[in-house]
ROLO-67187 format. One record per atom (N, C-alpha, C): x negated, y negated, z negated. Coordinates in steps of 0.1 Angstrom, whole numbers, plus 5000, padded with zeros to 4 digits. Atoms other than C-alpha are relative to their C-alpha. Layout:
N
XYZ/...
! end
This chain:
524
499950124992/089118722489/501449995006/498249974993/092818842508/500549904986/498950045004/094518752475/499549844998/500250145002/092618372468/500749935016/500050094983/093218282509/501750004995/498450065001/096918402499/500149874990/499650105009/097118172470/499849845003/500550114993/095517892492/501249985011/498950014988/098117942520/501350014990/498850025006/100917962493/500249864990/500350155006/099417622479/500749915010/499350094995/100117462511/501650025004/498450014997/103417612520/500849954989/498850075012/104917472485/499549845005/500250205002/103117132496/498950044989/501150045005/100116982491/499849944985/500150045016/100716822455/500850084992/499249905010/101417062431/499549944988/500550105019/100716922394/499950144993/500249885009/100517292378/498849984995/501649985008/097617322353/500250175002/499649864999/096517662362/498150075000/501549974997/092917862362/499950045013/500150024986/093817912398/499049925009/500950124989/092017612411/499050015000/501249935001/088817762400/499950075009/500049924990/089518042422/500249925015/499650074988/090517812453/499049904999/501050124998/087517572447/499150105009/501249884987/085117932456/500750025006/499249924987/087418022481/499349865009/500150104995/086817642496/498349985002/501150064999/083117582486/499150185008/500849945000/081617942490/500750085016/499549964988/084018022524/499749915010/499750094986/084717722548/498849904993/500550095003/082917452530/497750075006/501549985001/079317672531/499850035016/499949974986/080117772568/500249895014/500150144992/080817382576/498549985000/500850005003/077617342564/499150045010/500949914991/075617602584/500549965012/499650064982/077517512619/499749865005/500450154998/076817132617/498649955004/501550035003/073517192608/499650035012/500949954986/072917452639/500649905014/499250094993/075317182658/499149895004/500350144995/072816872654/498350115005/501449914999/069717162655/500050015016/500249964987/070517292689/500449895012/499450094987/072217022709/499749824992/500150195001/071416622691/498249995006/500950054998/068616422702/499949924988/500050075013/067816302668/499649864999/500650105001/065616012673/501549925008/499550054995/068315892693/501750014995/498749965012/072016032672/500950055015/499149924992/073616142704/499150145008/500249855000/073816492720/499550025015/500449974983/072316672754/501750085002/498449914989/075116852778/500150114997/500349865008/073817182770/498650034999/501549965009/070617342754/499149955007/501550054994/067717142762/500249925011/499350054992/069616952789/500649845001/499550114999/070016582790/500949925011/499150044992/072516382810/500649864996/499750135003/072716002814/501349974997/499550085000/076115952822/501350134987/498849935008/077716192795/500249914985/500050095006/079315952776/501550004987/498449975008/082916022762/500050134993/500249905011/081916322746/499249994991/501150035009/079516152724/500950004990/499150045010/082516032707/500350154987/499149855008/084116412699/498550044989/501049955003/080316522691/499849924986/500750075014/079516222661/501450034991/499250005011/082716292649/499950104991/500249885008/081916642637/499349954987/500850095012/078816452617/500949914993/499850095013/080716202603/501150074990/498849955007/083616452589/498950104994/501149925011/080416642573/499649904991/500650135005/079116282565/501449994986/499550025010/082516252543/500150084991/499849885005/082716592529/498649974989/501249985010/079116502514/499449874989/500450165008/079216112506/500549994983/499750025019/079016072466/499850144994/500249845004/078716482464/498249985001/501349964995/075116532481/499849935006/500250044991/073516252486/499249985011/500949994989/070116312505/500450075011/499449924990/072516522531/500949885003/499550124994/074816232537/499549894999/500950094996/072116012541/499350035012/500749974987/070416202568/501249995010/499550024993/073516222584/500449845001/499950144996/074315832582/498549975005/500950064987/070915782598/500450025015/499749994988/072015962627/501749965006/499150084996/075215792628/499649845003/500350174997/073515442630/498950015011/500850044987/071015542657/501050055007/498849984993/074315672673/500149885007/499050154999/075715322670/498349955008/501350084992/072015142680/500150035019/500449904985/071815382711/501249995010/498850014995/075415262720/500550125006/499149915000/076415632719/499850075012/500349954994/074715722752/500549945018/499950064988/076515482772/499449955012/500950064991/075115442806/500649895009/498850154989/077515132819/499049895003/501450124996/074314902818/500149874989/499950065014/075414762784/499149954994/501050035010/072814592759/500150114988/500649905015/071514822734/500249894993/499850095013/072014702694/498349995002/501550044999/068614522687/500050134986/500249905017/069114742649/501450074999/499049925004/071215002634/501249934992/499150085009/073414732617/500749945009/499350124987/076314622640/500149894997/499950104996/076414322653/501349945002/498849984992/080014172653/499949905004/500050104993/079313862671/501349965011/498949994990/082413782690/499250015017/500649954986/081613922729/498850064996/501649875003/078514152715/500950075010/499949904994/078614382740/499350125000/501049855001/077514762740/500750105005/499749854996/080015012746/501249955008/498950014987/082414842777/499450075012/500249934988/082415082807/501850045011/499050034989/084215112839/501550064996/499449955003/086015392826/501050004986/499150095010/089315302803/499950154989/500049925016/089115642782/498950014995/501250015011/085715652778/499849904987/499850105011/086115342756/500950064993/498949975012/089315452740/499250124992/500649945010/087515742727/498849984991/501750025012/084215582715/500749934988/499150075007/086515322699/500750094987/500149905005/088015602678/499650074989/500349955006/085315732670/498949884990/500450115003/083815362658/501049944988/499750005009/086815352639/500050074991/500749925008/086215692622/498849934991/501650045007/082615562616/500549904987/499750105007/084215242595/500750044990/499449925015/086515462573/499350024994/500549915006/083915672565/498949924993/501250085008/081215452556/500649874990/499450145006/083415152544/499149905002/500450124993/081414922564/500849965013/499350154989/084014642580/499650005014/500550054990/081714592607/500450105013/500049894992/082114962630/501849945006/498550045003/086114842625/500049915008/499750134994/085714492636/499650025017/500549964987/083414642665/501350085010/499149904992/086114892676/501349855002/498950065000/088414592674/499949945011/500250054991/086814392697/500050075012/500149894990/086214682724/501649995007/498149994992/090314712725/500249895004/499150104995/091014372726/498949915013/501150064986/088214242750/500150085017/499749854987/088414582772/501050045008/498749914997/091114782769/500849955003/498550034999/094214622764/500049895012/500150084984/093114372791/500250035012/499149914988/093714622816/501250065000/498349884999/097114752806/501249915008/498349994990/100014672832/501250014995/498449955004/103414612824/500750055014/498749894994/106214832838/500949954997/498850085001/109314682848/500750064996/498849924999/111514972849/500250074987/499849945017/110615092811/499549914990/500350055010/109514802798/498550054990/501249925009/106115002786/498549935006/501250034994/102614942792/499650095005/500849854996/100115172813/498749925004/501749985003/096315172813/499750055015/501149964986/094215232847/498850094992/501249935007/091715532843/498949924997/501550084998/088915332857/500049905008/500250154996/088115002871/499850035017/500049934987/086915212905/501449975005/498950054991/088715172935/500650145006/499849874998/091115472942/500350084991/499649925013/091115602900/501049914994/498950125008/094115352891/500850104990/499249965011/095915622869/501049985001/499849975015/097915602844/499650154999/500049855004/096915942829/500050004985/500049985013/097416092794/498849994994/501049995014/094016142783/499449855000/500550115002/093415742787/501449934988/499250055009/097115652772/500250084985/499849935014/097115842740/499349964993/501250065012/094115752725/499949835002/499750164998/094815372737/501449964988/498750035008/098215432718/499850004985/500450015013/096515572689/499049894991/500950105003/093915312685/501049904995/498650135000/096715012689/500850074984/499449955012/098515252661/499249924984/500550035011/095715212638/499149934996/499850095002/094814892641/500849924994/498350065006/098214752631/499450084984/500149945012/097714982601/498849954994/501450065009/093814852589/500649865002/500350194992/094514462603/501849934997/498950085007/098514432599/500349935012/499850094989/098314232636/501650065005/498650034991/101914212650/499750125012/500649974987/100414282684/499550104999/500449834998/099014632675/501750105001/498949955000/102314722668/500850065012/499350014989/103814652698/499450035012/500849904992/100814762720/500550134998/499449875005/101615062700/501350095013/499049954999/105315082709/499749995016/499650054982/105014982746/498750105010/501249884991/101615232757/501250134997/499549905002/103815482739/501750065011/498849974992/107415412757/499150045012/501049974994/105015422786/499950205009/500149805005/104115792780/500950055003/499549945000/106715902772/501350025011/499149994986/109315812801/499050045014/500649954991/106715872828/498850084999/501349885002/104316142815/499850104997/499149875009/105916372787/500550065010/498949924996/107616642800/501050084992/499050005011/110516782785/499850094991/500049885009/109217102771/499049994985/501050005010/106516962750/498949995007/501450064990/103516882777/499949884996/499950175002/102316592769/499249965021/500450044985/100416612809/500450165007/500149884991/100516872837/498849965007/499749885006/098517072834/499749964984/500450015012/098917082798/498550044992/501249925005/095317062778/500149914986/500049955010/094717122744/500249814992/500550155005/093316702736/500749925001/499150164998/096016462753/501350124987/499449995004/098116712735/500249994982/500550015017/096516702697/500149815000/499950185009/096016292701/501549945006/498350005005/100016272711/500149974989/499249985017/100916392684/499349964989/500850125012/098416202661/500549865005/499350145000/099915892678/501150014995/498650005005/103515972671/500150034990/500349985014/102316062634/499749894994/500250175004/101015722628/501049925000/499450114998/103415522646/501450094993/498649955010/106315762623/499849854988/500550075018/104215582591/500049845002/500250174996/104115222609/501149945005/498950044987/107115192630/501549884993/498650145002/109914902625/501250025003/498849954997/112215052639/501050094990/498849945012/115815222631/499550134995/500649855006/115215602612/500150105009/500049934989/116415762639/498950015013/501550014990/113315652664/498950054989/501249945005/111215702637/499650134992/499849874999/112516042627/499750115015/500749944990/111616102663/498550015003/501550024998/108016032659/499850114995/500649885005/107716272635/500450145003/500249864995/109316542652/499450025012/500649994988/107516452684/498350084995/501549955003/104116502663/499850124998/500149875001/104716852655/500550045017/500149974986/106116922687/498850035011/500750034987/103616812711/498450104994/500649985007/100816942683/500250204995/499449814998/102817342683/499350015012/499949934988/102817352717/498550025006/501749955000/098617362717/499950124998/501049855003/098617682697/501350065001/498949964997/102117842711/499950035012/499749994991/102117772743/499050105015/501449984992/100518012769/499749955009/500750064992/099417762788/498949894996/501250085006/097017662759/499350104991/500649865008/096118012743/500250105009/500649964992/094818292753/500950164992/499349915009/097618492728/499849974987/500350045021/098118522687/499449845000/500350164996/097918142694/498549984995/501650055004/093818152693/500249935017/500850114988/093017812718/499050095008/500649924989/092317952752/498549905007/500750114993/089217842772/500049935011/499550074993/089917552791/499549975013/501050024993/086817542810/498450014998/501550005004/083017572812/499249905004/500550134998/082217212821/499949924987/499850075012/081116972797/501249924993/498750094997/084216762799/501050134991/498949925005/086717062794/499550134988/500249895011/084817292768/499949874984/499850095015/085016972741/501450004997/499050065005/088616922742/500950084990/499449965008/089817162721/499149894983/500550105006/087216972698/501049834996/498950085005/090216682701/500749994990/498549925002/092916892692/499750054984/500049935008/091517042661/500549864987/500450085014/090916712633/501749945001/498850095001/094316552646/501350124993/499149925005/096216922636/499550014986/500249985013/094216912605/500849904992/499850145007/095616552598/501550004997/498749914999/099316722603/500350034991/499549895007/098816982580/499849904986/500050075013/097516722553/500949874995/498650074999/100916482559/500850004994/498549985005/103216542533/501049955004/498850054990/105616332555/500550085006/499849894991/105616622576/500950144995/499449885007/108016912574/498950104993/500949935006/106517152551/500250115007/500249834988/107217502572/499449925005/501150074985/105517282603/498749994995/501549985002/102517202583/499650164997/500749845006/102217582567/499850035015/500349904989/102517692606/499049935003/501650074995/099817462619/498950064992/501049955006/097817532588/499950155000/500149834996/098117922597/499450025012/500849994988/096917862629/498849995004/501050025002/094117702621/499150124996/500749895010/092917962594/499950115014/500349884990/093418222623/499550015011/501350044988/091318032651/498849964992/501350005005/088817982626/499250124994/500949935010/088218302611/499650085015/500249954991/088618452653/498649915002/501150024999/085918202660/498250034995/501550025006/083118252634/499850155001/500649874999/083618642636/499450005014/500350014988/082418562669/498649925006/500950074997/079218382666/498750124995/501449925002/075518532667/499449884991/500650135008/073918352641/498250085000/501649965001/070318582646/499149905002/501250065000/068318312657/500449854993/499250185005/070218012635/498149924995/499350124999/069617722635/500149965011/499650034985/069817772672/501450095002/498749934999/073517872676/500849915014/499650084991/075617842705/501650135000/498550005004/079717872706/500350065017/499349934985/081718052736/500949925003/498650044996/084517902755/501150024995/499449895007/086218172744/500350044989/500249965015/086718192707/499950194997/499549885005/087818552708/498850115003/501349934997/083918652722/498949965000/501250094999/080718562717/498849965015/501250054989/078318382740/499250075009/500349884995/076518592763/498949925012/500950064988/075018322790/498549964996/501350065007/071818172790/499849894993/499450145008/070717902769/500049885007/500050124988/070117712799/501449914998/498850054996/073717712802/501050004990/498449975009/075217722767/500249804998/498750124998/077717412763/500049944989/499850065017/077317152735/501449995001/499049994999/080817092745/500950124993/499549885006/081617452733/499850004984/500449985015/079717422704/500449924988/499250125005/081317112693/501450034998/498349965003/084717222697/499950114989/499349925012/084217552672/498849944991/500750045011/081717332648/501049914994/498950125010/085017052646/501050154995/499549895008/087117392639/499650024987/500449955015/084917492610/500049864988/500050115010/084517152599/500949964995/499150085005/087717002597/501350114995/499149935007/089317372582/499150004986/501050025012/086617292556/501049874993/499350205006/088316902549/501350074999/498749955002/091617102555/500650064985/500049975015/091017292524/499449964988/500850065012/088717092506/501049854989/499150115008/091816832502/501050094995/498749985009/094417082493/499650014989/500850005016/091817182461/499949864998/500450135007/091516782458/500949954995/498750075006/094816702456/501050064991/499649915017/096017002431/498749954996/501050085011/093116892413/500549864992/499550135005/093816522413/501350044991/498649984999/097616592408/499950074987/499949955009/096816822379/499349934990/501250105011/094216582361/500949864996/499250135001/097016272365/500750074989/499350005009/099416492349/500150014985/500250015011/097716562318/499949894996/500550145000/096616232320/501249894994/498350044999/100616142318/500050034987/499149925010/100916362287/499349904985/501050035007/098316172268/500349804991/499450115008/100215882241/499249914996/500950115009/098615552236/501149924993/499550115013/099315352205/499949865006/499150174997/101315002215/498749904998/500850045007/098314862194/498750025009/501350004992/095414982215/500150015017/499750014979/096714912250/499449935006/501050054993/094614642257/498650004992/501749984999/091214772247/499550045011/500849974987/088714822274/500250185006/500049834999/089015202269/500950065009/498849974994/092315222275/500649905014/499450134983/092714902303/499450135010/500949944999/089915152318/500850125006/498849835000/092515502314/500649945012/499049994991/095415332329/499749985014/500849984986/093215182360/500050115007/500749834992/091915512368/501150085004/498749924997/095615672365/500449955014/499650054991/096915412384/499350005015/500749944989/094415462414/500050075002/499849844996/094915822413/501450035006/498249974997/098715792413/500049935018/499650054985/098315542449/499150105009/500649894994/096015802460/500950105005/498849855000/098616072456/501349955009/498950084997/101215842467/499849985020/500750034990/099415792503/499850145006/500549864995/099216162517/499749985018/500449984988/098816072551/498949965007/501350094999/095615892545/498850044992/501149965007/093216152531/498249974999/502150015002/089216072524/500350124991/500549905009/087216322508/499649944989/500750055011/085216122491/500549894990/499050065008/088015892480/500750074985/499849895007/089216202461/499550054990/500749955014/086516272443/499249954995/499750075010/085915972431/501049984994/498150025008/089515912419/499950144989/500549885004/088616302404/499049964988/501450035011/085416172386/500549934989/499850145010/086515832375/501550064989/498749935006/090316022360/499250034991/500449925011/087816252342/499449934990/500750105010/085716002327/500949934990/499150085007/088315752316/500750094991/498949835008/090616112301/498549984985/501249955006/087116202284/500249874988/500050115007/086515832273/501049984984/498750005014/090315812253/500050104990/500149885009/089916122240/498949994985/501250035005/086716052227/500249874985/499950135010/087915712210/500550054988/498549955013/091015912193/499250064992/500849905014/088816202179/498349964995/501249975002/085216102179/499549944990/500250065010/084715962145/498850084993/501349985005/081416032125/500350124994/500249925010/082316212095/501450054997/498649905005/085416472087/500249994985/499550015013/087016372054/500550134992/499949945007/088216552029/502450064998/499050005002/092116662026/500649864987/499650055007/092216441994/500149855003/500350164998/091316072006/501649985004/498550085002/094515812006/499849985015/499550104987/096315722040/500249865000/499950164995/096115382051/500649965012/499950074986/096815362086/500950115007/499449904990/098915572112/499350125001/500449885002/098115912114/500650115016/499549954991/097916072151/499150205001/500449894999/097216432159/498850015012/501450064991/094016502182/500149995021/499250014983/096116512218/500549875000/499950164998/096416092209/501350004996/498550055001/100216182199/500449924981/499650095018/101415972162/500850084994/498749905009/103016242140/500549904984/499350065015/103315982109/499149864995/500350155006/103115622101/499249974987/501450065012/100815422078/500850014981/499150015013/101815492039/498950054988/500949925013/100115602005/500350094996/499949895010/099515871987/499250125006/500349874997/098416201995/500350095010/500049884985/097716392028/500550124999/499549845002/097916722016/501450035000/498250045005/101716612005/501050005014/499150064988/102616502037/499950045014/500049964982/101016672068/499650165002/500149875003/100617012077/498650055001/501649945005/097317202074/499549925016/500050044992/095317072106/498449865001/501050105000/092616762119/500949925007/499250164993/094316412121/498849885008/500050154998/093116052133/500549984992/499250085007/093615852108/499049854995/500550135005/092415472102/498450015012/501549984989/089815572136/499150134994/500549904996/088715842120/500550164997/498949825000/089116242116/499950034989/499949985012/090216372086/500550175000/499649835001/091216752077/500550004986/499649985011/093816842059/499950184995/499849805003/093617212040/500850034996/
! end
């Protein structure tokens, strides 16, 4: 196992697209499916087991423990589900069906909101312009459900979660942001309460990232420039110079930073020089989580931040936005291998650290570096959420670098593979090049991984590969060495070693199985 994990960590430090054909990737699929992938599996499961209210898709506070007004951690909590939900959509489907149930009574149940909102009448959002469901006093609690409502709409490719989260920012949020004279930026009020006026990081980050990726699904002007102006914002009155994104520095405004200034690198209009700063802001602010000791606890394993609901999720932030880093090929490559090292080494401290004796009841420490020890009265979905998005999203972390050597290795054969001028528009081959060509924008796009995008693009490559192949060689009956050439004469890798002519095969090609006139012939 040591030497496959090396060959997995020497995968991503060369970068995530490698095109090598190699029997390696066999070995790095079980390293992926029978390590992290079977371990996402088991945590999610003891994740919705011990802490969701099923009929309902959101979570208690801790074991057996319900709590009206806990509401912003619903967000972190469905996200774990739905980043299992992608890992399984088109693979396994009766497992990413159960889980999209409990993402849509999520959505029904408005996520646990207790603002005095209307419940959905059904699990099918509603986007009625002013539907109301998930506005509350508080301005992050929205930015984070929002979020995770966009999450929801990637992952399912239902429009509607999307349009929903659209409305929320532009009805809500952005209606309370404040201009600033002195920087020209915008700033966000925590809460509508009299006395929490804010600005604070953990409301502008995820207000910035939203606005980010908006602009990016929708194209609007105006996300843009929300973008740029929450962010100036930030960063003149909030950042500090060493890499804090707040004082006291915690693990979440510091992971969704730097997933803002990662986006707005890939969106920005600006000269190269600002947008060279995004991207080194995103590593920046995104190190200094697992570096700094005032966010680890040493050997950069994420320290515990707290034993309140609130502060044992947020490493739960911090994790999917460093996974989204390391799968960035935009990103320096040393910076992703260090991130992606950090990971592997808070994931493997956490799970040596779990009692799994009574699973499917499992409960997670504050503390990665020790297991649980309280009662269950008082164990912390918040805890358990934070090292279930660890296991999950080092599962997606590795499940795309095997996806994209895969893909990347399936294109390139796919490249090697000569069609005849003459059969370019048959369905077979219109068919091939499609599938190439969707795989190549796939590959082309690294900062915008799906799972299950992947492995369709994976399937459909194979098929269409299979398909041409099939056309070239799959002819009924194997002729004889002696029959006359008629037609072009290609070899059985689709390449044309010798044009259409008479006379005698045996004369003219070397021992071997041609194509010839559609079908296969053998010469002796």
């Amino acid at each position: 196992m040591t030497k496959r994990l090396a060959a997995l960590i020497l995968l991503t430090s060369l970068g995530i697209g490698i095109y090598a054909q190699t029997s390696g990737i066999n070995q790095l699929y079980r390293l992926v499916k029978d390590t992290y992938e079977t371990k996402a599996d088991s945590m999610t499961n003891a994740f919705i087991e011990s802490f969701m209210i099923k009929s309902k898709g959101y979570f208690n506070v801790s074991y057996n423990h319900y709590a009206d007004n806990a509401y912003w951690t619903q967000a972190h909590a469905m996200d774990v589900v739905v980043y299992n939900y992608e890992r399984h959509k088109g693979i396994d489907g009766e497992l990413a069906n159960r889980y999209l149930t409990y993402i849509k009574r999520w959505y029904k149940n408005k996520a646990n909101n207790y603002s005095g909102a209307p419940a959905a009448t059904s699990t099918t959002p509603n986007t009625t312009s002013g539907y109301k469901m998930f506005e509350n006093p508080y301005t992050d609690d929205m930015c984070w459900i929002t979020l995770t409502l966009l999450h929801i709409g990637e992952a399912t490719g239902t429009a509607a979660y999307s349009t929903i989260a659209r409305q929320v920012f532009d009805n809500y949020i952005i209606k309370r942001a404040k201009e600033d004279e002195e920087t020209g930026g915008l700033w966000l009020p925590w809460s509508t309460h009299s006395g929490k006026d804010g600005p604070n990081a953990c409301t502008q980050s995820p207000a910035t990232l939203i606005a980010a990726k908006l602009y990016q699904k929708y194209g609007t002007e105006k996300y843009l420039e929300y973008a740029k102006k929450l962010y100036k914002y930030t960063a003149k009155n909030i950042v500090k110079s060493d890499g804090r994104v707040e004082e006291p520095p915690l693990t979440y405004t510091q992971g969704t930073f730097g997933e803002a200034c990662r986006i707005l690198y890939h969106i920005t209009d600006e000269n190269s020089s600002i947008k060279n700063k995004y991207k080194t802001l995103a590593y920046t602010y995104i190190n200094y989580a697992f570096t700094s000791d005032r966010c680890t606890s040493g050997g950069n394993i994420l320290r515990s931040e707290g034993s309140s609901g609130d502060q044992s999720i947020f490493k739960a932030v911090l994790i999917p936005y460093a996974v989204n880093y390391v799968l960035d090929e935009s990103m320096t490559a040393s910076n992703r291998k260090t991130i992606f090292n950090y990971i592997l080494t808070n994931t493997k401290v956490m799970w040596n650290n779990l009692n799994l004796d009574r699973y499917p009841i499992v409960f997670c420490n504050y503390d990665w570096r020790s297991p649980y020890t309280g009662a269950d009265s008082d164990a912390s979905m918040g805890a358990m959420c934070s090292g279930t998005s660890l296991m999950e999203n080092t599962a997606r972390m590795c499940r795309a670098i095997v996806d994209r050597y895969e893909l990347g290795s399936l294109l390139t054969a796919c490249n090697k593979f000569v069609v005849n001028p003459e059969d370019e528009e048959l369905d077979v081959f219109v068919a091939f090049n499609t599938a190439k060509q969707a795989a190549a924008e796939i590959l082309d796009n690294p900062g915008n991984y799906k799972t299950h995008q992947f492995r369709q693009a994976i399937e459909t490559l194979q098929a269409a590969y299979q398909a041409v192949q099939d056309f070239a060689t799959g002819i009924a009956a194997i002729q004889s060495s002696e029959s006359k050439i008629q037609n072009d004469v290609y070899d059985l890798s689709g390449r044309k070693v010798a044009t259409g002519k008479q006379g005698s095969a045996k004369a003219d090609l070397p021992r071997g199985i041609y194509v010839i006139g559609g079908r296969k012939v053998m010469i002796k």
